[in-house]
C-alpha positions as CSV (number, residue, x, y, z in Angstrom):
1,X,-7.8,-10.1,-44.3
2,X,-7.8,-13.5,-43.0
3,X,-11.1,-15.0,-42.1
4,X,-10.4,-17.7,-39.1
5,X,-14.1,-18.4,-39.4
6,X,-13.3,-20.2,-42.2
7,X,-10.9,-22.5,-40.9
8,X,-12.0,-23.3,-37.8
9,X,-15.2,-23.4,-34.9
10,X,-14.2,-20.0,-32.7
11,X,-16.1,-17.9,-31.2
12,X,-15.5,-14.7,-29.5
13,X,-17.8,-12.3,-27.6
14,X,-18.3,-9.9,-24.8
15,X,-19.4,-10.8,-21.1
16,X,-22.6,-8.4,-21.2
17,X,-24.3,-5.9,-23.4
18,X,-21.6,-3.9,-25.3
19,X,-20.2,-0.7,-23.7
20,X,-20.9,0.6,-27.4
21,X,-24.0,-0.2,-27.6
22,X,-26.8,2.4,-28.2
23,X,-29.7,0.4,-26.4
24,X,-29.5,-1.5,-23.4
25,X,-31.1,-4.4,-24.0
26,X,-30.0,-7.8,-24.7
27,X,-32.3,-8.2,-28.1
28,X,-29.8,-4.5,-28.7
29,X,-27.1,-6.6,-27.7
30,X,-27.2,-9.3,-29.9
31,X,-27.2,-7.2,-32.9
32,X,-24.4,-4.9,-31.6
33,X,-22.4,-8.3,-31.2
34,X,-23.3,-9.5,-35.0
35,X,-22.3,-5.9,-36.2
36,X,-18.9,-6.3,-34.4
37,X,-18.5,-9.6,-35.9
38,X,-18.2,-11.5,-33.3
39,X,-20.4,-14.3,-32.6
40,X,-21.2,-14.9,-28.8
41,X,-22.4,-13.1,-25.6
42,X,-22.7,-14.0,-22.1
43,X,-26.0,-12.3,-19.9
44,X,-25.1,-11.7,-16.6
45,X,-27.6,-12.3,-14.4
46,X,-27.5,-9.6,-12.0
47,X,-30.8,-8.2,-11.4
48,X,-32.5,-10.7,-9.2
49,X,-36.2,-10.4,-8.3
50,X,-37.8,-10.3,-5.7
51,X,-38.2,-13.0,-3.7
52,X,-42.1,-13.3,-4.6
53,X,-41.5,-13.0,-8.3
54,X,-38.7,-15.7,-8.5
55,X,-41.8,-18.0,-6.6
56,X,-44.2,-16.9,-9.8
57,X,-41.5,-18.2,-12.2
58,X,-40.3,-21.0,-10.4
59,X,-44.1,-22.3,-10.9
60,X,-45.0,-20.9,-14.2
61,X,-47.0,-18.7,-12.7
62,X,-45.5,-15.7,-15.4
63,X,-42.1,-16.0,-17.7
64,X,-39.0,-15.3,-16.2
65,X,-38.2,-13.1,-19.5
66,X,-40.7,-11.0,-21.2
67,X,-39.5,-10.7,-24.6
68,X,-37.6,-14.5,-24.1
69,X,-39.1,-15.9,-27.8
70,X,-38.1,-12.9,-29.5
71,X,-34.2,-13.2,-27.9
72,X,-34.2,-17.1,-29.0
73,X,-35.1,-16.2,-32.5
74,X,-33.0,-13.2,-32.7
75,X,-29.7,-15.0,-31.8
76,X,-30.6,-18.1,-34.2
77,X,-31.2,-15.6,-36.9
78,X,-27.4,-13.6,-36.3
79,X,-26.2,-17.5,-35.1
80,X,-24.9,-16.2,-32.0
81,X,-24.1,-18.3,-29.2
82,X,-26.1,-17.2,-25.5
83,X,-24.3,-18.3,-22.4
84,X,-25.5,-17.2,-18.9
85,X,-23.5,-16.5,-15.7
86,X,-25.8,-16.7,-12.5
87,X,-25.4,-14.2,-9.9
88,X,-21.9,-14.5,-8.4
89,X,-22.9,-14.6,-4.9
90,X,-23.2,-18.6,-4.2
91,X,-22.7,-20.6,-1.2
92,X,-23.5,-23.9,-2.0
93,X,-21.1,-25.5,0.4
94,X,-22.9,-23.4,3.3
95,X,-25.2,-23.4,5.8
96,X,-29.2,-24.6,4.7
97,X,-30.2,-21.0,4.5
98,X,-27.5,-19.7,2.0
99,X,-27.8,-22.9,0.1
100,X,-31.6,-22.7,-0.5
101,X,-31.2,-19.1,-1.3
102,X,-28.5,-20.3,-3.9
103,X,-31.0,-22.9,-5.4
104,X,-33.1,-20.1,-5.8
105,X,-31.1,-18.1,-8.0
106,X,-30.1,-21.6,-9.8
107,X,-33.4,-22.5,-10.8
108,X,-34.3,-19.1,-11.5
109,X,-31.2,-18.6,-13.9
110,X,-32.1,-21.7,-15.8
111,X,-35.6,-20.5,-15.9
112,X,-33.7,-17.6,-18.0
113,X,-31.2,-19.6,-19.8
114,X,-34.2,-21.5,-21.3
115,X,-36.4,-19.0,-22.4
116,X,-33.7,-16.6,-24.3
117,X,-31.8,-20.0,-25.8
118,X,-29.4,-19.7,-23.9
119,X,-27.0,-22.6,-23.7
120,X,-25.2,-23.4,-20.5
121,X,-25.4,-21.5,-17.0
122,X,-22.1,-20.6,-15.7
123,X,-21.7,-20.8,-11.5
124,X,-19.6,-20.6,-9.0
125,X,-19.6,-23.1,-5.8
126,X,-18.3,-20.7,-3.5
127,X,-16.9,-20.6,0.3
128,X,-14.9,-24.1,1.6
129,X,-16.7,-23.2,4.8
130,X,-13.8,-24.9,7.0
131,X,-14.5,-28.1,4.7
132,X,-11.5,-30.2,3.2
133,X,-11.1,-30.0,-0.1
134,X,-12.8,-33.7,-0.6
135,X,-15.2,-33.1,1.6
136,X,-15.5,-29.6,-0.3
137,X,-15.9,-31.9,-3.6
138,X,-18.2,-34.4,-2.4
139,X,-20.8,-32.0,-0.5
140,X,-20.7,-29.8,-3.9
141,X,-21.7,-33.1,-6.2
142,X,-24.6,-33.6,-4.0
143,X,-25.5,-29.7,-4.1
144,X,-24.9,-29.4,-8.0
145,X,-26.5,-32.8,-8.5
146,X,-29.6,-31.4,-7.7
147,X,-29.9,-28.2,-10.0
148,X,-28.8,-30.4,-12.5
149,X,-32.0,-32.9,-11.8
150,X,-34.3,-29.8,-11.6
151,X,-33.4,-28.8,-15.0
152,X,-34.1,-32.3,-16.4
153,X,-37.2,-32.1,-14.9
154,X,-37.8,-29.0,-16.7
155,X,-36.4,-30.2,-19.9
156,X,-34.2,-27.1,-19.9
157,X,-31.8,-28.3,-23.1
158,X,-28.8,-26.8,-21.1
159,X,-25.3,-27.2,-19.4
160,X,-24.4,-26.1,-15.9
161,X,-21.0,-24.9,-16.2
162,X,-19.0,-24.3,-12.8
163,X,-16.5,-22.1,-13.1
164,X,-13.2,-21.9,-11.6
165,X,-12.3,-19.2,-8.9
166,X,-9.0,-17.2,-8.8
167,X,-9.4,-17.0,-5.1
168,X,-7.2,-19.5,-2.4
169,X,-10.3,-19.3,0.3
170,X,-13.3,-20.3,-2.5
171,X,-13.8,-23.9,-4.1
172,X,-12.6,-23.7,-7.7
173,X,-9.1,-25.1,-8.1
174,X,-9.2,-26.5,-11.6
175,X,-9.1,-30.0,-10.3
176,X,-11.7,-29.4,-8.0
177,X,-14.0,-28.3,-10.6
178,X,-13.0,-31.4,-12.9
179,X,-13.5,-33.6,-10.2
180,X,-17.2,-32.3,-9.7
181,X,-18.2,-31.9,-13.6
182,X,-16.9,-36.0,-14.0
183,X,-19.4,-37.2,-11.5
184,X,-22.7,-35.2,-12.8
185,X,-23.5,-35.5,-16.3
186,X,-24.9,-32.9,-17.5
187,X,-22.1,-30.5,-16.3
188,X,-19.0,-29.2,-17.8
189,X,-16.0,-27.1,-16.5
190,X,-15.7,-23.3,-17.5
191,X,-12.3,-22.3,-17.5
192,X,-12.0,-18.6,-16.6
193,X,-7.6,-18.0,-17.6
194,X,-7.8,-14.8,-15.4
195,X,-8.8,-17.0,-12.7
196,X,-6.6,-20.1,-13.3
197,X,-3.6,-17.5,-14.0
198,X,-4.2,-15.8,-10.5
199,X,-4.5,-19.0,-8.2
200,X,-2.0,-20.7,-10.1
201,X,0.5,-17.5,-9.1
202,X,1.0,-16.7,-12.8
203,X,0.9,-19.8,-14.4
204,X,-0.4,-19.4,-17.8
205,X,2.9,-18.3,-19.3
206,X,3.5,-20.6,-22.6
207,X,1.5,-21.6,-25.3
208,X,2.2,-25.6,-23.6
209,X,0.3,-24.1,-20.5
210,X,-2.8,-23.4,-22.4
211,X,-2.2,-26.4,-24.5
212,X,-2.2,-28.4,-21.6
213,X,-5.8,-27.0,-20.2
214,X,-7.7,-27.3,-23.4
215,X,-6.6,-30.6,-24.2
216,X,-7.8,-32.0,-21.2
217,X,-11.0,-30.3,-21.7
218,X,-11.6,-31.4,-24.9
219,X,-10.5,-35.3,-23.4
220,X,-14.0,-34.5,-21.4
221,X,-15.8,-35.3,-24.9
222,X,-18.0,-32.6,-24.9
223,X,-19.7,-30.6,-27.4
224,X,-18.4,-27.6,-26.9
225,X,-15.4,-25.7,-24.7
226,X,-16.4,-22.5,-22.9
227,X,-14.1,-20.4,-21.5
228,X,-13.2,-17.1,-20.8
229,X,-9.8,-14.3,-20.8
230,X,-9.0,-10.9,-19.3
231,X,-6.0,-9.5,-17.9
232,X,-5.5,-8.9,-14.4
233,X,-3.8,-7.9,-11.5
234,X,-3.3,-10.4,-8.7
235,X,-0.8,-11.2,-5.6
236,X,2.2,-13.6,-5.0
237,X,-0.1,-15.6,-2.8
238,X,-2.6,-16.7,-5.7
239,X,-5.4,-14.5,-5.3
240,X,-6.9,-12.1,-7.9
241,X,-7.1,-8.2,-7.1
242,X,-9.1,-7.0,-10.4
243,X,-9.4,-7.6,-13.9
244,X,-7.8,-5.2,-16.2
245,X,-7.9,-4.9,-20.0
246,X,-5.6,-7.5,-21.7
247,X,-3.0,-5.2,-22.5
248,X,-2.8,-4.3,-18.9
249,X,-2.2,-7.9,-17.6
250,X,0.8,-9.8,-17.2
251,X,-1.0,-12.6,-19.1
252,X,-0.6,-12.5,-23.0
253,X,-3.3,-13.6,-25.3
254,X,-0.4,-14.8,-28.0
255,X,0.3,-18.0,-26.4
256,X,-3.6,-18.9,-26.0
257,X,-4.2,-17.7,-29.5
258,X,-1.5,-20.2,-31.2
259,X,-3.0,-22.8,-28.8
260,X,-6.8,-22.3,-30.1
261,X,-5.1,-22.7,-33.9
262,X,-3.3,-25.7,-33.6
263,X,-7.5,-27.2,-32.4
264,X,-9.2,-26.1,-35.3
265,X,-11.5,-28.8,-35.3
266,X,-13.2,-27.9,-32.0
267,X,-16.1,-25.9,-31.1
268,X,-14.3,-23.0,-29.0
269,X,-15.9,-20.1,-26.8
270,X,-13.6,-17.4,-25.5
271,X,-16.0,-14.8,-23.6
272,X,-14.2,-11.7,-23.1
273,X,-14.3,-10.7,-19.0
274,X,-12.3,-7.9,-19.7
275,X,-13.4,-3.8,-18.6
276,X,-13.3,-3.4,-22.5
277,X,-15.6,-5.8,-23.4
278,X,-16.1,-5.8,-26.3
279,X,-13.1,-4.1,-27.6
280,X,-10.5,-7.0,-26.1
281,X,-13.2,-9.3,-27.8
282,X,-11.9,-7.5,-31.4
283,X,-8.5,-7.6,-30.1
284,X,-8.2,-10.7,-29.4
285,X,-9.8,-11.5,-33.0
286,X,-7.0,-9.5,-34.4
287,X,-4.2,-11.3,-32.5
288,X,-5.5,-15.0,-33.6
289,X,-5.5,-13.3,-37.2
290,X,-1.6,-11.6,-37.2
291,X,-0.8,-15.4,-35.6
292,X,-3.1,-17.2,-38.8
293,X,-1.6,-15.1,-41.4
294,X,2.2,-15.7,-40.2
295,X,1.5,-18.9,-40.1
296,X,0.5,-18.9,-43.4
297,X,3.6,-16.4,-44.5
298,X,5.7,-18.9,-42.8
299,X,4.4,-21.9,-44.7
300,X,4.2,-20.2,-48.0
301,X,8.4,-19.5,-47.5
302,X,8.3,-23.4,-46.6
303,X,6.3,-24.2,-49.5
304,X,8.9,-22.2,-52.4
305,X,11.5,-23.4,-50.4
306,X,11.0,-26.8,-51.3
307,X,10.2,-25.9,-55.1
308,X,13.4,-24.1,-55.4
309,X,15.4,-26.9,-53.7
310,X,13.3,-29.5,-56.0
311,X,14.5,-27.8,-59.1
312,X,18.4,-27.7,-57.7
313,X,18.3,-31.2,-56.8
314,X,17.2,-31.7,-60.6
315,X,19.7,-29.4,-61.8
316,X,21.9,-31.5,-60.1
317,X,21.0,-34.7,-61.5
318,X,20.9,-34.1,-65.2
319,X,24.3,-36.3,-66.9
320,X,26.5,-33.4,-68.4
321,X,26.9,-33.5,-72.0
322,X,30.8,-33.4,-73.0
323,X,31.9,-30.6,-74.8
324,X,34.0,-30.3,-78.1
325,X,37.3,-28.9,-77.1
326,X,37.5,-25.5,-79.4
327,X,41.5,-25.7,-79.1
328,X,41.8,-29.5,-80.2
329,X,39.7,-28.8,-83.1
330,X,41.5,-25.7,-84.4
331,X,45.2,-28.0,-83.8
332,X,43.9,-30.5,-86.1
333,X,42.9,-27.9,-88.8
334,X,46.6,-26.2,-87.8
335,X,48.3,-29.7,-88.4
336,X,46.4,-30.5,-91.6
337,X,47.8,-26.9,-93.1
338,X,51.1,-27.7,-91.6
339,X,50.9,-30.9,-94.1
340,X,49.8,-29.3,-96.6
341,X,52.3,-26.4,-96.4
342,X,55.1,-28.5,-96.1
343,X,53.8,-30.8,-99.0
344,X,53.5,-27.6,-101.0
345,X,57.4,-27.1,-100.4
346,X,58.5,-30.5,-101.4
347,X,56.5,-29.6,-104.8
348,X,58.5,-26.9,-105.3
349,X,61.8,-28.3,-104.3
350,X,61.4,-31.1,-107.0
351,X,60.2,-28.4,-109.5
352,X,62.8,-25.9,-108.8
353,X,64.9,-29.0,-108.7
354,X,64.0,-29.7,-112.3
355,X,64.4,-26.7,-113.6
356,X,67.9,-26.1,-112.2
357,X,68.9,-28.4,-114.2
358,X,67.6,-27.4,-117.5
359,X,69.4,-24.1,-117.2
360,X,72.9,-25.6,-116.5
């Protein structure tokens, strides 16, 4: 079996607890994801406290995880890598009551992200709100800006990724997204395909489409790339319906998976949004390893190739040595007897000859 871990910095994981898993929580988790051999996990941050209990967090008043030390160790110990995804409802382009509501859930979720080791929290921006989309770009540095300055404050030692949408009506074009993470240190993009591949109407295609996406991201110069894949359904007017398991979509995972081996010297995150979880996490393992090991077929016919053409070419090279001609040699013998016979008659002519004579 091909080991990809040895070759280069990937790593795949499920976007919550494991459907397989026996217990439900995340400390469960993150040894169901080390037995699967796979090596990341994103928490979704769904359960939201009350509004009284975030307020206790917010000012240390009581941890925002219970058992937080004992996750951080945990996934040190089975080196797995934590990201978080904030709750999805955000409206930071909104009006000042849905914005302060979605700094709430910001702070709290870094508050989270800290505690457990977590290393970036994934958001969305959500609703243009009748905004352009520069004015939808500006008014989301200035929102963003700030959760990124409370987290410094707090010396949480974490990104905030933003994520793209998959939806015409929400802020998350690609571009947007880069536009936003290039102004605020601190930030980087989180490339969702599903979502990219829905509002770009199908466009994730070729292996050059991925190709393109990651190596802009990695142009970015940061540490790490996070991003995430699941099939999907979606309309002819760029908006996503559902996600479906990989096999279901019309996005392949081939194209990305030859794309993520031609980078082996980057630190890659592929979180698994799929229904399967888990299970398209493994399958997608198993198609970067049938796309490694022909590869390696391919390049071991390359390699005896070239050692059978080397030895032609040298074959081809070597001065022929001349050859005695058997017929030649056996003329000359032929001729000598020829001599020799004929000698052998004039001896006897001249004896005969002789002789003749005596008797008359």
């Amino acid at each position: 079996m091909f080991g990809y871990r040895r070759t280069f910095m990937l790593r795949l994981g499920p976007n919550g607890i494991p459907l397989s898993c026996k217990g439900r929580t995340w400390l469960d988790a993150l040894q169901d994801v080390r037995n699967l051999e796979l090596e990341a996990i994103e928490f979704q941050l769904l359960r939201v406290p009350l509004d009284e209990e975030i307020e206790d967090i917010l000012r240390g008043r009581r941890p925002a995880v219970e058992n937080g030390e004992d996750i951080r160790k945990r996934a040190e110990e089975l080196d797995i890598f934590i990201g978080t995804h904030a709750p999805y409802y955000m409206d930071l382009l909104g009006g000042e009551e849905d914005v302060q509501r979605s700094f709430k859930y910001l702070k709290w979720s870094g508050h989270v992200a800290h505690e457990i080791g977590a290393q970036l929290v994934v958001t969305h921006v959500g609703y243009y709100n009748d905004l352009s989309p520069k004015e939808a770009i500006d008014r989301a540095v200035v929102m963003l800006r700030k959760i990124r300055d409370y987290y410094r404050r707090r010396k949480f030692d974490l990104y905030l990724g933003i994520e793209v949408h998959g939806k015409q009506d929400l802020f998350g074009g690609f571009e947007e997204v880069l536009a936003v993470t290039k102004r605020i240190s601190g930030t980087m993009p989180v490339v969702n395909f599903a979502h990219m591949h829905a509002r770009g109407r199908g466009h994730f295609k070729r292996k050059e489409d991925f190709d393109g996406v990651l190596e802009t991201l990695f142009r970015l110069g940061l540490p790490y790339v996070y991003t995430l894949f699941s099939g999907l359904e979606h309309d002819f007017e760029g908006n996503e319906l559902r996600f479906t398991p990989i096999k279901k979509g019309d996005m392949r995972f081939q194209p990305l998976a030859e794309s993520l081996l031609d980078h082996a010297d980057r630190e890659i995150i592929v979180i698994s949004s799929s229904p399967l979880l888990e299970h398209d996490a493994q399958y997608m393992k198993v198609l970067i390893r049938r796309v490694e090991e022909k590869r390696f077929q391919k390049a071991n016919r390359i390699k005896a190739g070239s050692v059978e053409g080397a030895a032609a070419s040298r074959e081809d090279r070597k001065v022929p040595v001349p050859k005695k001609d058997p017929g030649k040699k056996s003329g000359t013998k032929s001729s000598g007897s020829k001599k020799d016979a004929d000698a052998g008659k004039g001896s006897d002519a001249k004896r005969s000859g002789k002789s003749g004579t005596k008797k008359a």
